[in-house]
N, CA, C and O atoms as a GROMACS GRO file, in nm:
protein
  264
    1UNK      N    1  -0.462   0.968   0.344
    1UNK     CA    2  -0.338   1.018   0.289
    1UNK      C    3  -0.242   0.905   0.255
    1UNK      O    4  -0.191   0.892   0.144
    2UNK      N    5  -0.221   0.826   0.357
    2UNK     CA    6  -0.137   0.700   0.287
    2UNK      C    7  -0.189   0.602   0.183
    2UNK      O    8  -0.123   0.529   0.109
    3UNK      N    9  -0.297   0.613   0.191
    3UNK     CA   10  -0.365   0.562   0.024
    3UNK      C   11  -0.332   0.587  -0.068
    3UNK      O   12  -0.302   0.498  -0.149
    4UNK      N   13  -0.319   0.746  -0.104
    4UNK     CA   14  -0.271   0.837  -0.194
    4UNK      C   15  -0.125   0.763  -0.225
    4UNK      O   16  -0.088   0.697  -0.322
    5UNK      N   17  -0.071   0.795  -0.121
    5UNK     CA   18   0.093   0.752  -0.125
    5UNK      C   19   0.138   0.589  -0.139
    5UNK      O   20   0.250   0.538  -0.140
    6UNK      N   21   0.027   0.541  -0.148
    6UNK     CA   22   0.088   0.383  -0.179
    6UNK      C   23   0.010   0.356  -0.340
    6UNK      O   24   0.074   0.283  -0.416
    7UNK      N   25  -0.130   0.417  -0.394
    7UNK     CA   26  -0.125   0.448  -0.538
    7UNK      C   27  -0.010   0.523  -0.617
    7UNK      O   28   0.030   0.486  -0.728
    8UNK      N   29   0.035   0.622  -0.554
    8UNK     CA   30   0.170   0.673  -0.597
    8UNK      C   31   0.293   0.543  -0.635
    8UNK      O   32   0.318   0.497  -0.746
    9UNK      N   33   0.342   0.514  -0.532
    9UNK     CA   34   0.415   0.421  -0.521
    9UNK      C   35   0.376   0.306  -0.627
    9UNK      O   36   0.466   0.228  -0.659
   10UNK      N   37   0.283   0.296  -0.669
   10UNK     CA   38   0.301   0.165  -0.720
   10UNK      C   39   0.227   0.232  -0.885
   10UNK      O   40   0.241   0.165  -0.987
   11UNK      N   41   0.176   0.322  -0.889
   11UNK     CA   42   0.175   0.358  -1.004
   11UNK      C   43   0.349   0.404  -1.103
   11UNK      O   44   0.382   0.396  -1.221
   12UNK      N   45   0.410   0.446  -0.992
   12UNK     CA   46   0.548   0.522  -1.026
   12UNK      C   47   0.606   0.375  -1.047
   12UNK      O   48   0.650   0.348  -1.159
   13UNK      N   49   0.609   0.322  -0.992
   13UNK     CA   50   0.729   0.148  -0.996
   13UNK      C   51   0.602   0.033  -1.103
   13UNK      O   52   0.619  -0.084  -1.069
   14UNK      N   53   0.514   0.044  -1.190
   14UNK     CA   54   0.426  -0.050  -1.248
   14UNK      C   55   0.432  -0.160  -1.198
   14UNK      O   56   0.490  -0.258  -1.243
   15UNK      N   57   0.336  -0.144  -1.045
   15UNK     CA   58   0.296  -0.208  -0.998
   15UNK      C   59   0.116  -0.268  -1.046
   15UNK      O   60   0.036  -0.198  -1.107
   16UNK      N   61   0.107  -0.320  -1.028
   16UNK     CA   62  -0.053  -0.367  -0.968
   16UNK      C   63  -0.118  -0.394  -0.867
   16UNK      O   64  -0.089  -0.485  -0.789
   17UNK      N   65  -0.229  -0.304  -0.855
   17UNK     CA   66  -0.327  -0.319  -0.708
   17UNK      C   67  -0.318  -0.462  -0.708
   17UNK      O   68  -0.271  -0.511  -0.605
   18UNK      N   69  -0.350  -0.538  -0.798
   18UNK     CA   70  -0.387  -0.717  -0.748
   18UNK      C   71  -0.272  -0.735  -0.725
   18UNK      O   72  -0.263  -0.771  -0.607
   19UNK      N   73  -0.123  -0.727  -0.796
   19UNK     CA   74   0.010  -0.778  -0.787
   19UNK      C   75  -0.014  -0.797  -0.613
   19UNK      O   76  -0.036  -0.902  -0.552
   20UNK      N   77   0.004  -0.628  -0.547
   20UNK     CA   78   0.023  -0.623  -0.432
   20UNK      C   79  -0.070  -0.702  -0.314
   20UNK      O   80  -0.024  -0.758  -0.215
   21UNK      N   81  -0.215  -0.690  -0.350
   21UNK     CA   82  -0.265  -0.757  -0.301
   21UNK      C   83  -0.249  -0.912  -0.290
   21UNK      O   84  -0.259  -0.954  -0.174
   22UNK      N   85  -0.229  -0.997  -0.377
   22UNK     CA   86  -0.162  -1.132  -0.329
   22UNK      C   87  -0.039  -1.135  -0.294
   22UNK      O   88  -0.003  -1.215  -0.207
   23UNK      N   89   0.061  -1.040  -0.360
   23UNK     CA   90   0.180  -1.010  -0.237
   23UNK      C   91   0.167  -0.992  -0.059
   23UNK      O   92   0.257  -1.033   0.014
   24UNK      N   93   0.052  -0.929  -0.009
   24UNK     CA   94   0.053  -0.886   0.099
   24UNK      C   95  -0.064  -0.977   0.148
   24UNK      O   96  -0.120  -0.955   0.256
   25UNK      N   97  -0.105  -1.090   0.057
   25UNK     CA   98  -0.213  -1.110   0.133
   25UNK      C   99  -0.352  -1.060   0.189
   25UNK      O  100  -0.419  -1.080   0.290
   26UNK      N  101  -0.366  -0.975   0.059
   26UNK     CA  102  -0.491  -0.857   0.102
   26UNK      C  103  -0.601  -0.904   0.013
   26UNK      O  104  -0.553  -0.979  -0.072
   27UNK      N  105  -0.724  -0.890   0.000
   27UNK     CA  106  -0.817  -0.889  -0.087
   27UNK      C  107  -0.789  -0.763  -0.201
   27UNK      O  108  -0.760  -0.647  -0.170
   28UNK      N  109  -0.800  -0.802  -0.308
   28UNK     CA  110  -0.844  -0.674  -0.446
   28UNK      C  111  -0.924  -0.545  -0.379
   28UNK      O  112  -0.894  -0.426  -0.384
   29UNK      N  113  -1.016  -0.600  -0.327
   29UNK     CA  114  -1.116  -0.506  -0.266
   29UNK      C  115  -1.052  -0.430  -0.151
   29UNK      O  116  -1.073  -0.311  -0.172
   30UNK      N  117  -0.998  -0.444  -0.062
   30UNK     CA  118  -0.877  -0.386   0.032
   30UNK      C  119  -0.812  -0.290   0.017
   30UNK      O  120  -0.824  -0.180   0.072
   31UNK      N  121  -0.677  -0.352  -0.126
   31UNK     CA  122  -0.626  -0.281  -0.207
   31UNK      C  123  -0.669  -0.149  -0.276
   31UNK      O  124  -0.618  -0.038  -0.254
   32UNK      N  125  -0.770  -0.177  -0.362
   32UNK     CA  126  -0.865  -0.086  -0.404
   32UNK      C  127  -0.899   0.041  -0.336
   32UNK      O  128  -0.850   0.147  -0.376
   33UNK      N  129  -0.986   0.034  -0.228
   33UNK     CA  130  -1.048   0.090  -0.136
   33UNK      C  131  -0.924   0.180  -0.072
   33UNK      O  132  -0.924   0.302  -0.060
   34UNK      N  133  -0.835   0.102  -0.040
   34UNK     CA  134  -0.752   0.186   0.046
   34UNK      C  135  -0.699   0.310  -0.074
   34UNK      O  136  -0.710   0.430  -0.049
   35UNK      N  137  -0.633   0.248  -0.223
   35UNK     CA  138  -0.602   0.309  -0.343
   35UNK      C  139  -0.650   0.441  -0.395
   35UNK      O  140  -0.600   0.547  -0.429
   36UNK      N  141  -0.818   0.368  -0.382
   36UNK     CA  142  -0.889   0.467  -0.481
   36UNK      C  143  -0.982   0.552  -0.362
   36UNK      O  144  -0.971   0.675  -0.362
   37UNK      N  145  -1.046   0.506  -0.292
   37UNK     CA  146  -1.116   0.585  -0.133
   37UNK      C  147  -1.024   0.644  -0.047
   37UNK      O  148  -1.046   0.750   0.012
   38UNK      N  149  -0.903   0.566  -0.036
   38UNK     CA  150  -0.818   0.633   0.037
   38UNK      C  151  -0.876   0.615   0.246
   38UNK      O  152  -0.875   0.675   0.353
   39UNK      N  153  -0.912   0.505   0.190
   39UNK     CA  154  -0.972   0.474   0.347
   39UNK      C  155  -0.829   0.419   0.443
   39UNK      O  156  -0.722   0.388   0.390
   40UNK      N  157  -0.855   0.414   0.596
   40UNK     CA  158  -0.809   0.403   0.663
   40UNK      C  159  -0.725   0.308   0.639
   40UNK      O  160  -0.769   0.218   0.568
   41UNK      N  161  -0.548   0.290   0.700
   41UNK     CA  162  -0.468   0.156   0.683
   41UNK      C  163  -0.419   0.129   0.781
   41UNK      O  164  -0.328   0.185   0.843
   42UNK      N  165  -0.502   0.002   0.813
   42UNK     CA  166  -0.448  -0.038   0.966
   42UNK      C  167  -0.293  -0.094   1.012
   42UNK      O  168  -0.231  -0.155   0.924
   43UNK      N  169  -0.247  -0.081   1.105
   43UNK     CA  170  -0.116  -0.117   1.107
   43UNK      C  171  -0.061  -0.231   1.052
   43UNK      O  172   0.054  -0.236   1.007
   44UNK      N  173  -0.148  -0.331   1.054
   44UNK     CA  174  -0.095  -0.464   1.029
   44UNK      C  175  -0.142  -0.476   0.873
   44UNK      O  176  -0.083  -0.562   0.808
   45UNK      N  177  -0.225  -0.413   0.816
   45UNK     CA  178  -0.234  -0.394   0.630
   45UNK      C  179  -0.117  -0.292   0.623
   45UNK      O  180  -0.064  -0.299   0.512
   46UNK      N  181  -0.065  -0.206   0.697
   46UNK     CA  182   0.047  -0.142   0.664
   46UNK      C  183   0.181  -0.202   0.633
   46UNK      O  184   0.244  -0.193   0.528
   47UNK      N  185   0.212  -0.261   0.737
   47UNK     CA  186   0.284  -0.407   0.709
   47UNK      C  187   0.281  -0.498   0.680
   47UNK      O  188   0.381  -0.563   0.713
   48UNK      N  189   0.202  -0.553   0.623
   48UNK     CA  190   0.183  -0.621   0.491
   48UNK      C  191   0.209  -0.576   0.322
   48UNK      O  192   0.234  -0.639   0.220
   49UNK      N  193   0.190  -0.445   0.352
   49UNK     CA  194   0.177  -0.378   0.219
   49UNK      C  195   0.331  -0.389   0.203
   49UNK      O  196   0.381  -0.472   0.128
   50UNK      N  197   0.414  -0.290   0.287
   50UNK     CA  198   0.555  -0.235   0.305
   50UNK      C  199   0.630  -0.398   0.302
   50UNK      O  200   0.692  -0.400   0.196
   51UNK      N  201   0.643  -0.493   0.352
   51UNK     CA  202   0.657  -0.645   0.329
   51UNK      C  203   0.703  -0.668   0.235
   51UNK      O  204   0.820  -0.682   0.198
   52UNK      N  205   0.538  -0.680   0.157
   52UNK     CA  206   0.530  -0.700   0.032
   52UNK      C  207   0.606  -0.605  -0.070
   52UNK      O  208   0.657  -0.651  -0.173
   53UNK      N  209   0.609  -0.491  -0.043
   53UNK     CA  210   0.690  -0.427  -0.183
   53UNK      C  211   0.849  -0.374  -0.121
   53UNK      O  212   0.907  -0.277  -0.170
   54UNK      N  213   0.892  -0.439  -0.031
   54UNK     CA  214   0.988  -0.488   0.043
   54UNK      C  215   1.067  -0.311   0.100
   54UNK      O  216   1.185  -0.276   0.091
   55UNK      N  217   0.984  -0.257   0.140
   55UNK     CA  218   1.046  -0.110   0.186
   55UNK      C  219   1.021  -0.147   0.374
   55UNK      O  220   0.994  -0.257   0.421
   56UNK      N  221   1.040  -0.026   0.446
   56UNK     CA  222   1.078  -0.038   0.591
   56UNK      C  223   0.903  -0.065   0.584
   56UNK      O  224   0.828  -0.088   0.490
   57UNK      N  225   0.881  -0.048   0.746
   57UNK     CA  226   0.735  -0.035   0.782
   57UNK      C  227   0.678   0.055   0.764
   57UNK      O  228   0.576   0.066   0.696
   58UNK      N  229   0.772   0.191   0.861
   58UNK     CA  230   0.723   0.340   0.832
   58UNK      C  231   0.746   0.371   0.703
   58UNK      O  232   0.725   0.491   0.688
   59UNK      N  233   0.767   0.338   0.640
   59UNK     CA  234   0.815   0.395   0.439
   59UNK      C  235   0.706   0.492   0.454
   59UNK      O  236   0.737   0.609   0.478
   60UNK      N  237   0.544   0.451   0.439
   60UNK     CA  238   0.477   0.526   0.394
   60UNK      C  239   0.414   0.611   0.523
   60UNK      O  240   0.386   0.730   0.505
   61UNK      N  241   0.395   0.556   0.639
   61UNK     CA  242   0.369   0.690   0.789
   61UNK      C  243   0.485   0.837   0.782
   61UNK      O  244   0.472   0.960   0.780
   62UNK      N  245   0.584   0.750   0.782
   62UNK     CA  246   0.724   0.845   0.805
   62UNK      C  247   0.688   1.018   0.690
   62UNK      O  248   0.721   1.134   0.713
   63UNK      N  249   0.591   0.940   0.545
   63UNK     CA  250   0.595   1.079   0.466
   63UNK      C  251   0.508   1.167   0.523
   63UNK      O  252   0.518   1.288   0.544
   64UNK      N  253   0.410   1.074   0.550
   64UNK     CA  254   0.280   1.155   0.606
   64UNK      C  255   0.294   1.261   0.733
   64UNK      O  256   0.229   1.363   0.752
   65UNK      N  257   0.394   1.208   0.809
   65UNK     CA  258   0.443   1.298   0.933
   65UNK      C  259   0.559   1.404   0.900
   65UNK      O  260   0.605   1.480   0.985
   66UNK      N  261   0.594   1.402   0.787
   66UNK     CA  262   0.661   1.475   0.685
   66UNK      C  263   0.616   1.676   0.705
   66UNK      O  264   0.663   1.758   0.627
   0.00000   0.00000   0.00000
């Protein structure tokens, strides 16, 4: 679910999966996966991500518990 919501996010603001990924220090493949599979985001790729596109930590948990 927070996959969903961080493709959101960065589709809505024209972002790029790679932008973010060398923003956060992530691999393309990371990015991707989490994007398009929607696989698991571990705390510390969570904060990296949120960092990088300079929102709180919880930005994207906080919706999900929504």
């Amino acid at each position: 679910m927070i996959g969903v919501l961080i493709k959101e996010y960065l589709t809505d603001h024209g972002i790029k999966q790679s932008f973010l990924a060398q923003q956060a220090g992530l691999t393309d493949q990371i990015i991707s996966d989490i994007c398009v599979r929607d696989r698991k985001v571990s705390a510390l790729e969570n904060y990296k991500i949120c960092k990088a596109l300079e929102l709180p930590s919880d930005y994207f948990v906080s919706q999900v518990l929504e």
